[in-house]
N, C-alpha and C positions, 0 to 999 in steps of 0.2 A: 177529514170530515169527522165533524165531533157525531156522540151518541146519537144528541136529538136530530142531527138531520141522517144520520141513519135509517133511525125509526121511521123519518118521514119519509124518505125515500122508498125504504120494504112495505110501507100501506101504500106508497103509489104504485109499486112495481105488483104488488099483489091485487090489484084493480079495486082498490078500497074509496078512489078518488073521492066518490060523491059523499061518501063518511069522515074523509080525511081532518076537517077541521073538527069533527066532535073528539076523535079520536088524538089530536094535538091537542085538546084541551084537557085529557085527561091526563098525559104526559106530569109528573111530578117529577122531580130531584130526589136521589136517595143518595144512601151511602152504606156499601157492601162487605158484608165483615165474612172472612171465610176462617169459623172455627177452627179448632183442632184439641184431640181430645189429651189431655193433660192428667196430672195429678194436683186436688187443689195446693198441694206446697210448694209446687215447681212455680205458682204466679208469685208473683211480688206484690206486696202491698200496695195498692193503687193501679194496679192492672187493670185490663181487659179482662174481665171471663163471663162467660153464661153459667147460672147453675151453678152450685159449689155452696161454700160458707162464704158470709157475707165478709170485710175486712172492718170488723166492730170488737170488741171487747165481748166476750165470750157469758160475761156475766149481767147481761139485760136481761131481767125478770126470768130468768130462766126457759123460756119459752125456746124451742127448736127453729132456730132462723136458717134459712135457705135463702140463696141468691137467683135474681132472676137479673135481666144484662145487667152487666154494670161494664160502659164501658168508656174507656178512657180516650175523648179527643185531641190526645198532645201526640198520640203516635202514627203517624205520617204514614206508615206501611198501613194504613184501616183505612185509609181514602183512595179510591180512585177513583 
């Protein structure tokens, strides 16, 4: 039994019935990344990370860059 009929089945089982289809309609797709906390030199260039220094050239107007996700779709172990 995939996710979503999980889901459906624990609002039925939970007596959610007469809510049930507003509650399937809010149902989206994601995709789950579980952290871990690292040093930023241990990523590789084109990595996954949250947070950190960006992977840019250190000399853009000088301004203090910080990274917010950046993360990378080719690595198979980030989807399930």
């Amino acid at each position: 039994m995939g996710k979503r009929e999980q889901i459906v089945q624990l609002i039925h089982d939970s007596g959610l019935g007469r809510i049930k289809h507003t509650l399937v309609n809010l149902l989206v797709d994601s995709i789950r990344a579980k952290p871990e906390i690292c040093n930023d030199e241990e990523i590789l260039i084109g990595e996954s990370k949250l947070g950190g220094r960006p992977d840019v050239p250190t000399n853009l107007g000088g301004l203090p860059l910080r990274t917010i996700p950046s993360i990378s779709l080719l690595k198979k172990k980030l989807i399930q």
